[in-house]
Residue frames as a rotation matrix with the C-alpha (Angstrom) as fourth column:
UNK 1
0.437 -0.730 0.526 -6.97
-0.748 0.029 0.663 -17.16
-0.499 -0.683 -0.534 -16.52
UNK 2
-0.249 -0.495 -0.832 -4.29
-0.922 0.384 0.048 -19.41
0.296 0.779 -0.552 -17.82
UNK 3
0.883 0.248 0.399 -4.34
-0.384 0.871 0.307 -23.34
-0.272 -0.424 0.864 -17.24
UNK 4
-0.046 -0.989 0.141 -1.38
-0.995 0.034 -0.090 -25.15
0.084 -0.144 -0.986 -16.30
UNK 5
0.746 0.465 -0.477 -1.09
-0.473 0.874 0.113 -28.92
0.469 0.141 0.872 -17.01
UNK 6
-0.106 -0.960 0.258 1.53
-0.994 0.108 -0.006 -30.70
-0.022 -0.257 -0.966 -14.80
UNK 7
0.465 -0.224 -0.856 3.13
-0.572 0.662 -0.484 -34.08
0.675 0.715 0.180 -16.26
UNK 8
0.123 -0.652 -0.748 4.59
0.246 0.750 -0.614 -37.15
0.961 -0.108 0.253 -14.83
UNK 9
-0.062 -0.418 0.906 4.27
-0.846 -0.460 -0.270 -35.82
0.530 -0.783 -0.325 -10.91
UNK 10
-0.704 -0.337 -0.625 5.51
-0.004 0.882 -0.472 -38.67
0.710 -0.330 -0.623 -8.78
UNK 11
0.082 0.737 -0.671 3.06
0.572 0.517 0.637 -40.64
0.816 -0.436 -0.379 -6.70
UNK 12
-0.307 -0.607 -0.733 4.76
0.951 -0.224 -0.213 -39.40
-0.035 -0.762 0.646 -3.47
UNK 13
-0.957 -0.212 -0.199 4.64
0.194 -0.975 0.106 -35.45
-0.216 0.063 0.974 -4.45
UNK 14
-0.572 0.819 0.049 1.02
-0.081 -0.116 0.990 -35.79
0.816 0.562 0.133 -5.34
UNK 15
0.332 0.488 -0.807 -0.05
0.754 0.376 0.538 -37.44
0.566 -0.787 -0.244 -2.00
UNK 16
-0.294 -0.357 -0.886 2.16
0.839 -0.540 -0.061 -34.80
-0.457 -0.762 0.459 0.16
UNK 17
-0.939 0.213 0.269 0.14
0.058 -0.674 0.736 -32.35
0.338 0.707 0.621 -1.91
UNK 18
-0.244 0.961 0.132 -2.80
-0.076 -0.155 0.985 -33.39
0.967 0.230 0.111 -1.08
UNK 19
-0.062 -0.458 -0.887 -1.86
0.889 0.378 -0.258 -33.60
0.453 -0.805 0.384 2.54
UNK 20
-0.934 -0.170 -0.315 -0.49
0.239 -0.951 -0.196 -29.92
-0.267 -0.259 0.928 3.00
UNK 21
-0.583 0.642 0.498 -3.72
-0.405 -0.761 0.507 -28.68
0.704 0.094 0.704 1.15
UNK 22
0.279 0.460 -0.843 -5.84
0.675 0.530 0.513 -31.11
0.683 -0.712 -0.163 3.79
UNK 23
-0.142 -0.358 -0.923 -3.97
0.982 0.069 -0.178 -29.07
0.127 -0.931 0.341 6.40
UNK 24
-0.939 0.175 -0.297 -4.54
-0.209 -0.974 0.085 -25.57
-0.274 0.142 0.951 5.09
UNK 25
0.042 0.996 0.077 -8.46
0.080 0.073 -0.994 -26.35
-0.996 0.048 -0.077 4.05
UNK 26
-0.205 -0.488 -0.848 -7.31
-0.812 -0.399 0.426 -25.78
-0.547 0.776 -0.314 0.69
UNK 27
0.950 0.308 -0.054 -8.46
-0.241 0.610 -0.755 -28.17
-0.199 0.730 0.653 -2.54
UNK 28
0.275 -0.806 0.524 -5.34
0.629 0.563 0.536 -29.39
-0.727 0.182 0.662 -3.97
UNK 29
0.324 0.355 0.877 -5.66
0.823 -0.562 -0.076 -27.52
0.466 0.747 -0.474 -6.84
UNK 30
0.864 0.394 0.313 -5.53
0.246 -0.873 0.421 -24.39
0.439 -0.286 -0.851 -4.61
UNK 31
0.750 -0.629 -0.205 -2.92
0.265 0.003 0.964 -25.10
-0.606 -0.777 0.169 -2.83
UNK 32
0.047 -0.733 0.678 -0.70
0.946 0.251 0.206 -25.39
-0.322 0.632 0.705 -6.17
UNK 33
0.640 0.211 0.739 -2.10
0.425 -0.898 -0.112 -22.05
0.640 0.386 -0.664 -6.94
UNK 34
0.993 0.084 -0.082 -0.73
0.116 -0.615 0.780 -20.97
0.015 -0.784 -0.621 -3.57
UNK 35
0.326 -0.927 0.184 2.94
0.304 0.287 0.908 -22.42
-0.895 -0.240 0.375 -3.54
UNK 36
-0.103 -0.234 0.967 3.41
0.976 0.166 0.144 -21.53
-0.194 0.958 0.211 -6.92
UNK 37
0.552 0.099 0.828 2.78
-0.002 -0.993 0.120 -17.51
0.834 -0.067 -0.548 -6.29
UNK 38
0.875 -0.482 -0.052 4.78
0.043 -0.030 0.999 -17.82
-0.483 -0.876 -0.005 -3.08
UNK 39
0.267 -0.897 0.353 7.58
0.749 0.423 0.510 -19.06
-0.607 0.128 0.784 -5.53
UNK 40
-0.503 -0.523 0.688 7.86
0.838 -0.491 0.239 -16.87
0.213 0.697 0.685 -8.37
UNK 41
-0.029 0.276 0.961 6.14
-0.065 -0.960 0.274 -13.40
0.997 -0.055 0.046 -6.30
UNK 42
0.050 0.099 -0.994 7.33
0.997 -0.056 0.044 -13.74
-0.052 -0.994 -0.101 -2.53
UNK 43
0.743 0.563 -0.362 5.97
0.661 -0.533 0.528 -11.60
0.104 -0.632 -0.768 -0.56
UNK 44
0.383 -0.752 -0.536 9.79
0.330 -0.431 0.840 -10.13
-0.863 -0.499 0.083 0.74
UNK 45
0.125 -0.506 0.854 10.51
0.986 0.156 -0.051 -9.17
-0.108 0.848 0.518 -3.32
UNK 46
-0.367 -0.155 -0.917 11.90
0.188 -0.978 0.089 -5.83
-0.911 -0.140 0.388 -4.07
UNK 47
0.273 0.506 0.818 10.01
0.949 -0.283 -0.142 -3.96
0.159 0.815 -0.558 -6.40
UNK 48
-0.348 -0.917 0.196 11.57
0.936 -0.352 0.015 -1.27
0.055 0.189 0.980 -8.03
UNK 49
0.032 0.389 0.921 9.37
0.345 -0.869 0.355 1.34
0.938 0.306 -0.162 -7.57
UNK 50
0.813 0.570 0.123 9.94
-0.010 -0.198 0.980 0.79
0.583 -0.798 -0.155 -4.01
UNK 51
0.198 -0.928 -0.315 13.30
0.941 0.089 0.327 0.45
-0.275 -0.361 0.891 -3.82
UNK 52
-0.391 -0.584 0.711 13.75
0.757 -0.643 -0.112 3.76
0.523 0.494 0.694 -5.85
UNK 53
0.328 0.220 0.919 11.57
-0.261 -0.913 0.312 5.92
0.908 -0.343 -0.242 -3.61
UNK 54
0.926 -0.049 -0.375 13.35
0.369 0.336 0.866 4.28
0.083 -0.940 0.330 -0.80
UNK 55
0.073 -0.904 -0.422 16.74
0.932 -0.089 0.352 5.82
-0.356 -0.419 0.835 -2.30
UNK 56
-0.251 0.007 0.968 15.58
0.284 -0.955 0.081 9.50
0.925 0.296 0.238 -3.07
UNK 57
0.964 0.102 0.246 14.35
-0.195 -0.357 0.913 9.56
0.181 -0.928 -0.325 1.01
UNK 58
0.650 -0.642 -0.408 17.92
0.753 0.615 0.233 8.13
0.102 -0.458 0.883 1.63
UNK 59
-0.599 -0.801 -0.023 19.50
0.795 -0.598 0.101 10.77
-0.095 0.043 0.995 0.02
UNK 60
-0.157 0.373 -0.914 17.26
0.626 -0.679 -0.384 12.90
-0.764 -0.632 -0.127 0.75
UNK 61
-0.820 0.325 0.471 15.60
0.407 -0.247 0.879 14.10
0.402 0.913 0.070 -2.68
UNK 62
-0.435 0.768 -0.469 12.73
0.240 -0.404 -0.883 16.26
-0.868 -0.497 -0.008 -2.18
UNK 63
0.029 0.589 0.808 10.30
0.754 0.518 -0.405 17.20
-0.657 0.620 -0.429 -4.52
UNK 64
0.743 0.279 -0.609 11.59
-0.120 -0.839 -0.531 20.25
-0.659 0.467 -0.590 -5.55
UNK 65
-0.501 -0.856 -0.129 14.68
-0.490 0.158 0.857 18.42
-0.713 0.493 -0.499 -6.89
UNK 66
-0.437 0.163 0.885 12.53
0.741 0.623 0.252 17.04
-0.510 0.765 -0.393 -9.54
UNK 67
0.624 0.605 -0.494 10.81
0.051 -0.663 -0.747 20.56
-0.780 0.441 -0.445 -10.88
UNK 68
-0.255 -0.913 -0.317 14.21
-0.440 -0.183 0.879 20.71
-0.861 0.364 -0.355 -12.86
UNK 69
-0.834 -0.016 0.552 12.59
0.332 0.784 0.524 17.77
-0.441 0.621 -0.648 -15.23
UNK 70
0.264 0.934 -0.239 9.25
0.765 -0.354 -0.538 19.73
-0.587 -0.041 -0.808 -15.64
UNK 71
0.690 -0.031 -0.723 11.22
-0.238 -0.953 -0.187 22.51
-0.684 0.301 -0.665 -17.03
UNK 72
-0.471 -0.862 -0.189 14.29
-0.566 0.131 0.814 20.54
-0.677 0.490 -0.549 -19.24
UNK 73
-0.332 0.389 0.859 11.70
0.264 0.913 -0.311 17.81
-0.906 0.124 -0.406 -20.40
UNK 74
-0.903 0.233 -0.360 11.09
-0.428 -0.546 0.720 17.93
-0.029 0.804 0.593 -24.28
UNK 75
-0.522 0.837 0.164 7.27
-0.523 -0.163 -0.837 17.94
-0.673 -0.523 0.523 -24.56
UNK 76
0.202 0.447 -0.871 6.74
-0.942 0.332 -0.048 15.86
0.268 0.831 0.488 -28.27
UNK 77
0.731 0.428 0.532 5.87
-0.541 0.838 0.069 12.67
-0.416 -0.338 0.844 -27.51
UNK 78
-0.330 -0.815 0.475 8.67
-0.481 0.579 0.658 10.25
-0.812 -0.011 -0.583 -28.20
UNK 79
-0.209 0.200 -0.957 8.61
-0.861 0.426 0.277 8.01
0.464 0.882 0.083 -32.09
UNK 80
0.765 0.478 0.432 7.75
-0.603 0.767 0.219 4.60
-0.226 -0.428 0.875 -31.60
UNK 81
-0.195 -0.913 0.358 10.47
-0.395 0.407 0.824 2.30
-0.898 0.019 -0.440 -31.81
UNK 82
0.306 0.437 -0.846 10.96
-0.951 0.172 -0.256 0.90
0.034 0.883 0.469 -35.47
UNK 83
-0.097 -0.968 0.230 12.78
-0.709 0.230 0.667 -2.47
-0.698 -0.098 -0.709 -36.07
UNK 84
0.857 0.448 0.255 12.81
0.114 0.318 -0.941 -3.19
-0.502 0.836 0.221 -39.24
């Protein structure tokens, strides 16, 4: 796992840190772990694989509207990208 060094946190933000995790049973430490996944992977995020099979039920895709790709689809594996 990675390791994350935070710099210069004010007195104040350290102590109400160690507060909240006091209040959740939580190490400090842990807690940062927690609030920090809350921030950048809440819970309410749309994730596109769920948003797209939420708009093929909308409009009402079914699975035979995809056999079409099964039968147009070229079968040779794709080049690798060059970039040179």
């Amino acid at each position: 796992m990675a390791m994350l060094t935070v710099r210069n946190l004010p007195d104040d933000v350290h102590r109400a840190l160690r507060v909240r995790a006091a209040q959740h049973g939580h190490s400090t430490e842990a807690e940062v772990r927690e609030i920090l996944a809350m921030a950048v992977k809440p819970e309410a995020r749309v994730r596109v694989g769920d948003a797209l099979s939420a708009l093929g039920r909308k409009i009402g895709l079914a699975n035979e509207d995809f056999e079409v790709f099964d039968r147009v689809k070229d079968k040779m594996p794709a080049e690798p990208l060059r970039f040179e």
